[in-house]
C-alpha positions in Angstrom: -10.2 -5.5 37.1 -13.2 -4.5 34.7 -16.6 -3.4 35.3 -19.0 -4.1 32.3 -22.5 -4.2 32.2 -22.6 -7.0 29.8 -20.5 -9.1 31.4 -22.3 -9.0 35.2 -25.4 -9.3 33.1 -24.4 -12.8 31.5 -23.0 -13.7 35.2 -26.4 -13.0 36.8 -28.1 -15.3 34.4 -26.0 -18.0 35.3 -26.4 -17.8 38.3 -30.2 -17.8 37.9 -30.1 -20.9 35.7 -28.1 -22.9 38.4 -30.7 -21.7 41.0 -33.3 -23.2 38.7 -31.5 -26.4 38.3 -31.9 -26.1 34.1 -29.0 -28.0 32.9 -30.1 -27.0 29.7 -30.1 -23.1 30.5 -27.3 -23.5 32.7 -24.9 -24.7 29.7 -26.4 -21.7 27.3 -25.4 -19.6 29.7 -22.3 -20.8 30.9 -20.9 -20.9 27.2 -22.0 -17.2 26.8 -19.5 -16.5 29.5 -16.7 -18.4 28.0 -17.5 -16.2 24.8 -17.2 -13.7 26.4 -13.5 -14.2 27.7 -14.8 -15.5 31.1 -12.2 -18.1 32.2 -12.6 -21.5 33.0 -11.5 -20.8 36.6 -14.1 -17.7 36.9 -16.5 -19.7 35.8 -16.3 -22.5 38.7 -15.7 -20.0 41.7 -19.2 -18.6 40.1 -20.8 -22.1 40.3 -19.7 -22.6 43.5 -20.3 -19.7 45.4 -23.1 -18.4 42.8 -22.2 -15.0 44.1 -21.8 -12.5 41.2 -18.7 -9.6 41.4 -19.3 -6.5 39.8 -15.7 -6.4 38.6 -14.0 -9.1 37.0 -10.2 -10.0 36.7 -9.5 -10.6 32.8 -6.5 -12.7 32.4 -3.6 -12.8 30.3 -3.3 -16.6 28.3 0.5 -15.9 28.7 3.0 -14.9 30.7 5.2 -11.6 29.8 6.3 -8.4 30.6 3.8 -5.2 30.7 6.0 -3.2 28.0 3.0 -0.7 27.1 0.1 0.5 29.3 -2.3 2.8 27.3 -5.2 3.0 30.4 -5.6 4.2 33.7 -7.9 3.7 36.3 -11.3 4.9 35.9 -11.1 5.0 32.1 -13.9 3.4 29.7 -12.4 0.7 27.3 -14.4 -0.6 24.2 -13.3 -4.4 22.8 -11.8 -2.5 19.7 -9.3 -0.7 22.0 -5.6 -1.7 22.8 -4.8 -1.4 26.7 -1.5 -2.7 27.4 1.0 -5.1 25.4 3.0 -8.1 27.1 6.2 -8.8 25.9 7.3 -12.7 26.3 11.5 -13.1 25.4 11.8 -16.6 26.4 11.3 -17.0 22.9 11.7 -14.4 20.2 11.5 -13.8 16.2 13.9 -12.5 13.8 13.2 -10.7 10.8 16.2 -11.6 7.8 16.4 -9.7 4.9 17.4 -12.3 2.2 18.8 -11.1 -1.3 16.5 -11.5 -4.3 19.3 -13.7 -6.0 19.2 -15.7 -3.5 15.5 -16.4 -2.2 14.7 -19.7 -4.3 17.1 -21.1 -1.6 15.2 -20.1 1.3 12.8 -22.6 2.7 10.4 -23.8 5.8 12.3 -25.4 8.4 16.0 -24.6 7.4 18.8 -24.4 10.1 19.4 -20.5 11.3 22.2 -19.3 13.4 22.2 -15.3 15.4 25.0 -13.9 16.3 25.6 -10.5 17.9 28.7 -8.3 16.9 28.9 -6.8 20.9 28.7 -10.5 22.1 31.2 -12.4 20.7 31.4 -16.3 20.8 27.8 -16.5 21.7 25.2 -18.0 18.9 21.6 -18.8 19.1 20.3 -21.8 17.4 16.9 -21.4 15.5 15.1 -22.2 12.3 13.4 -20.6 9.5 9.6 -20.3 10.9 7.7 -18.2 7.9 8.9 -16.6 4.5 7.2 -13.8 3.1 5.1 -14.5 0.2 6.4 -11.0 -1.5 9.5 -8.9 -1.4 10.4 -5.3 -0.3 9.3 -3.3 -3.2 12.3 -0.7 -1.8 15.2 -2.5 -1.4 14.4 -6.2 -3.1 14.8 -8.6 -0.5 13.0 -11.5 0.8 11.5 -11.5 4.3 12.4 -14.1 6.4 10.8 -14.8 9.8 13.6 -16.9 12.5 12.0 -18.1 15.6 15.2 -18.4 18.5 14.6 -19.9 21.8 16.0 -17.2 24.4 17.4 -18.5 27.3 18.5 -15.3 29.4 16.8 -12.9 27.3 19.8 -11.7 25.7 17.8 -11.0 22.3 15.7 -8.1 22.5 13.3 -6.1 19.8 14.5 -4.0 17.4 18.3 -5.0 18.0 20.3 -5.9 14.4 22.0 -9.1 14.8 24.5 -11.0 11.8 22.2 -14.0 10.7 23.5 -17.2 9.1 20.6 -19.6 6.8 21.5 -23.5 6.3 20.0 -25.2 3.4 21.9 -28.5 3.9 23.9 -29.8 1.1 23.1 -30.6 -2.2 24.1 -33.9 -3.8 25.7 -34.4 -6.8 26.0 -30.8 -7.5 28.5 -29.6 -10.3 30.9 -26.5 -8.7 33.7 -24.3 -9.4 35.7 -22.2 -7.4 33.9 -19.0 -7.2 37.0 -17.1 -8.4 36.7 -19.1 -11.6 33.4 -17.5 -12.6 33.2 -14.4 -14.6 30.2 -12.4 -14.6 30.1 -9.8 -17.6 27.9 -7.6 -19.4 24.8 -9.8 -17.9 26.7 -13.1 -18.7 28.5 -15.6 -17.1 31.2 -17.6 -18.2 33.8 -19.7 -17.5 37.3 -20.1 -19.4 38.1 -24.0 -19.9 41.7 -25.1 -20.4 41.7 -27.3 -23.4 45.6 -28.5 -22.5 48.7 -27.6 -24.7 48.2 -24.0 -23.9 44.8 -23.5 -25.8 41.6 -22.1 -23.6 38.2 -22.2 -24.8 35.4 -19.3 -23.2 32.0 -21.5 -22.4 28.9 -19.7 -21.6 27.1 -21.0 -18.5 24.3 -20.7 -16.0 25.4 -20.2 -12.3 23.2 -21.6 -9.6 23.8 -21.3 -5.7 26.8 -20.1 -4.0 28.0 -21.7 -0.9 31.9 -20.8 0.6 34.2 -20.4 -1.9 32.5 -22.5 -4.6 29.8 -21.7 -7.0 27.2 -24.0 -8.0 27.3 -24.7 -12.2 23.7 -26.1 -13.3 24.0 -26.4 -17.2 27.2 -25.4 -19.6 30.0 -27.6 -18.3 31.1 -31.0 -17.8 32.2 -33.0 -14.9 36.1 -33.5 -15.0 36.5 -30.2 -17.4 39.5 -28.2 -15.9 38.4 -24.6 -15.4 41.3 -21.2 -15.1 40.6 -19.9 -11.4 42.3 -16.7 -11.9 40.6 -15.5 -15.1 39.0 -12.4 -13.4 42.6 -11.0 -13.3 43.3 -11.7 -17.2 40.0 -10.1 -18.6 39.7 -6.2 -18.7 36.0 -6.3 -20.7 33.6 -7.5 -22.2 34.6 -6.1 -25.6 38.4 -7.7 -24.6 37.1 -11.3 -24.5 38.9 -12.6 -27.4 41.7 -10.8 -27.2 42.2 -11.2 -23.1 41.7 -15.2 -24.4 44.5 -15.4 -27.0 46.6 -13.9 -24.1 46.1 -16.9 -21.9 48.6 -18.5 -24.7 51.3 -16.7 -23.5 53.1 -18.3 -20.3 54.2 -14.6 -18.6 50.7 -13.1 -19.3 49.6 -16.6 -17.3 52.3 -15.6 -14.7 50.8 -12.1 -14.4 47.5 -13.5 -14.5 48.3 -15.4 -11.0 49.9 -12.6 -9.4 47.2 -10.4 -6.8 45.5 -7.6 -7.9 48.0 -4.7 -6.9 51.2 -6.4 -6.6 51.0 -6.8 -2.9 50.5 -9.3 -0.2 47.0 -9.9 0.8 46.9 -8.0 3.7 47.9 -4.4 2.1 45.5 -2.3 1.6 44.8 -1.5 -2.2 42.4 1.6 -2.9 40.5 1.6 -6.8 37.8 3.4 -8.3 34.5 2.6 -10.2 31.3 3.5 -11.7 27.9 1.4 -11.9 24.3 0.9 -10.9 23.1 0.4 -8.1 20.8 -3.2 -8.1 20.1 -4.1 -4.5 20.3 -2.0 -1.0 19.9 -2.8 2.4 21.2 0.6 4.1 20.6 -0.8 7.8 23.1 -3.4 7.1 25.6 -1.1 4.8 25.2 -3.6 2.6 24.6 -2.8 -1.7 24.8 -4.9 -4.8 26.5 -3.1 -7.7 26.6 -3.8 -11.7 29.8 -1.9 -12.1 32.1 -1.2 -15.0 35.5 -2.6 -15.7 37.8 -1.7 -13.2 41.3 -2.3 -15.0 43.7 -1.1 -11.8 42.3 -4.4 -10.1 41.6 -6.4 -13.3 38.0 -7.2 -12.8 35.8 -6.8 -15.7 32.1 -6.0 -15.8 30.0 -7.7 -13.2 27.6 -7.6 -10.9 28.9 -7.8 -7.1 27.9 -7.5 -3.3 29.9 -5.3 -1.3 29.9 -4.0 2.5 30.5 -0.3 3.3 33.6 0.7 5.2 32.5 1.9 9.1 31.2 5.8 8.7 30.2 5.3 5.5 26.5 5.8 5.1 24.2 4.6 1.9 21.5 7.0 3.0 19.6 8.8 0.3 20.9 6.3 -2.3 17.9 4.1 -4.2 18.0 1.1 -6.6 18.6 2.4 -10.3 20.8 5.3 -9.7 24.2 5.0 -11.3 27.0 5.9 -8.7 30.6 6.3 -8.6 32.6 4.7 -5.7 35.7 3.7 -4.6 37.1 0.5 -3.1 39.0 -0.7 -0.6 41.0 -3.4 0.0 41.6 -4.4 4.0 42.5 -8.5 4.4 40.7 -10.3 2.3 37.8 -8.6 1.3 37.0 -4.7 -0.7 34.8 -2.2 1.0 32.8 0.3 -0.3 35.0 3.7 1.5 33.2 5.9 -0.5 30.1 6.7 -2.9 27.7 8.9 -4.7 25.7 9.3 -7.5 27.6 10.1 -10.8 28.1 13.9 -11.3 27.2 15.0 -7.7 
């Protein structure tokens, strides 16, 4: 309950306007107490037993949990002053962190799927409710605001959760296998078998990626046949030609199809690198690279996301710097097991 001046004050003179029967006054001064944050209900038990309390209950206009109380009895509160928060999980929001490259596909209303990495099998359904006008000037990602219904209250602030965005499908959308695509020296490119063991390099302009496939907007054909395991054939940018002319030759093909390493997929195959650093989000372990050639794995120069091996932390790291790092191969994905900024 709260004890204010003002507020017994504005009851009083509703009171007096009912006693003098001035529908006129009475309204003026029953809409001063709804301004006031007098409730609806307040204001009836006042008209009808026109008896006015020198306390009043103020009302939450939800339900919740009290998760902070900043005031005690006896203190003196001013309308600019915070006095307890309510917490309401039957509902919650989720803040995504969205990669730069890929916030054009972010939009109002989308399909969003939670899941939690201690709760297996269990997903929330939600949608996309707001998208940051701007991004994090620190690690250069898009804000995205998921609202989840939360039946059980499972979800709970400040917990990290894996987070899944559904744009729907795209129709009549020209795509490669993503393995086809080569992205080198701030270029992308695809190698296009002209038949009777001739290839052709075509420059081209990637758009959204989705599974294993990679949307193609402009550079390409429909009905073109593209060489999916390229990446393996092509050491550098400065090797284009020559890596191309070696497409000619059936065993260098035959090498070209063999996995990086010589092993089966599920071997573990350890490389090194160097590069710059062009997205971050530490929380996650997550970092975008533009690395050099790495010739023990046969990729050339391009720009790549990775995910940290578990222990190894991105902390003190910023885009820009140029780093050294090492991979590592476990299934079918590499992981960043190690990293630093060159010469340290």
């Amino acid at each position: 309950d709260l004890y204010s001046p003002k507020l017994v004050n504005a009851m009083e003179e509703y009171v007096q306007a009912l006693r003098s029967k001035n529908q006129r006054l009475s309204t003026a001064a029953r809409e001063k107490l709804i301004s006031l944050g007098i409730s609806n209900r307040q204001v009836k038990k006042l008209l009808k037993t026109r008896k006015v309390p020198q306390t009043i209950s103020i009302y939450s206009p939800q339900d919740g949990i009290v998760s902070l109380l900043k005031v005690r009895e006896g203190m003196y509160v001013r309308p600019m002053n915070e006095v307890m928060s309510l917490a309401d999980l039957s509902s919650v929001w989720v803040l995504a962190e969205v990669f730069e490259s890929q916030s054009e596909w972010v939009l109002l209303g989308q399909q969003a799927d939670v899941t939690l990495s201690y709760i297996p099998g269990r997903t929330w359904e939600g949608e996309v409710d707001y998208v940051y006008p701007s991004l994090d000037a620190k690690n250069r990602t898009l804000i995205v605001r998921l609202r989840f219904d939360n039946p059980g209250e499972m979800l709970k602030p400040n917990m990290y959760a894996n987070v899944a965005i559904y744009g729907g499908a795209k129709q009549n959308v020209l795509s490669v296998p993503r393995e086809a695509l080569i992205r080198s020296g701030g270029t992308e490119r695809l190698i296009i078998a002209k038949g009777h063991g001739r290839f052709a390099q075509r420059v081209v302009v990637a758009g959204m990626e989705s599974g294993d496939y990679v949307e193609i907007r402009s550079g390409v054909s429909a009905g073109e046949t593209v060489v999916t395991s390229s990446q393996f054939l092509i050491d550098s940018e400065a090797s284009m030609k020559a890596s191309i002319a070696r497409m000619t030759d059936p065993q260098t093909r035959e090498q070209g199809n063999a996995e990086p390493g010589g092993g089966s997929s599920d071997m573990k195959i350890s490389a090194k690198g160097k590069g710059v650093i062009t997205g971050l989000m530490i929380d996650h372990g997550m970092i975008t690279l533009q690395h050099e050639a790495i010739e023990s794995l046969g990729w050339p120069e391009m720009t790549m996301d990775f995910t940290t091996e578990e222990g190894v932390s991105l902390q003190g790291l910023s885009k820009g710097d140029a780093v050294e790092f090492e991979l590592l191969k476990s299934a079918d994905k590499y992981l960043i097991s190690a990293i630093s900024r060159q010469g340290e």
